[in-house]
N, C-alpha and C positions, 0 to 999 in steps of 0.2 A: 599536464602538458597542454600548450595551447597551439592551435594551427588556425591560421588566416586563408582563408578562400575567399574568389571573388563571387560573385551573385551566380556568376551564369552557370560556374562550379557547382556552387551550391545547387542549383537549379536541376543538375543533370548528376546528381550524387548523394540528392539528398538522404536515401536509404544508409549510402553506406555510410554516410554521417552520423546519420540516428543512432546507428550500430557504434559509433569511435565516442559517441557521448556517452552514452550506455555504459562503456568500459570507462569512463572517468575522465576521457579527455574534452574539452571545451575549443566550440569550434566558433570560430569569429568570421563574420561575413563583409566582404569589404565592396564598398561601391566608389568607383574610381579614387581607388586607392587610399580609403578613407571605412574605418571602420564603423560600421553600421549596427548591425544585430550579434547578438550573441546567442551561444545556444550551448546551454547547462543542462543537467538532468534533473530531473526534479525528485527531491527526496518527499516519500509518502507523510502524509500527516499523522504525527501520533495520536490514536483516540484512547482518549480518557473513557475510564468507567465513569456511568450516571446512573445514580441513584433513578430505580423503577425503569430501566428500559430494558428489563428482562420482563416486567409483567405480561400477564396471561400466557408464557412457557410453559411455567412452574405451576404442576396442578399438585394439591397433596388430598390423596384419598380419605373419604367421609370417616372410614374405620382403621387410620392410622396408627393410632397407638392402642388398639383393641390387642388382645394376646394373640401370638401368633400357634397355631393346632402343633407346630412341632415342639414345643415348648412346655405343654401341659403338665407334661410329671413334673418336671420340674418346679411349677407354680405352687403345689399345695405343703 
């Protein structure tokens, strides 16, 4: 849905405009009676996964694959 207000509307309403964009509606701003600005919401930008921009997170300990002590009997 779209709704047209004038500046000085806009000017003394702008919160609750933020709020009727938020919800989907698109608000048009008009200056003598000529529209002006629009005001959309703005959808977040997808981020992609990059190769290495998890490095130095990811620590893997020196004795990783060493046998784990609850395991023993089982080993021999």
């Amino acid at each position: 849905m779209t709704r047209q207000v004038t500046l000085d509307e806009a000017q003394t309403q702008l919160p609750e405009l933020v709020e009727a964009v938020k919800k989907g509606e698109t608000i048009v701003i008009a200056q003598n009676d000529q529209p002006v600005v629009q005001l959309i919401a703005i959808t977040p930008a997808k981020r992609h996964a990059q190769f290495g921009s998890a490095a130095g997170f990811v620590v893997v300990a020196e004795d990783f694959d060493a046998p784990l002590p609850d395991f023993t009997e089982y080993m021999q």
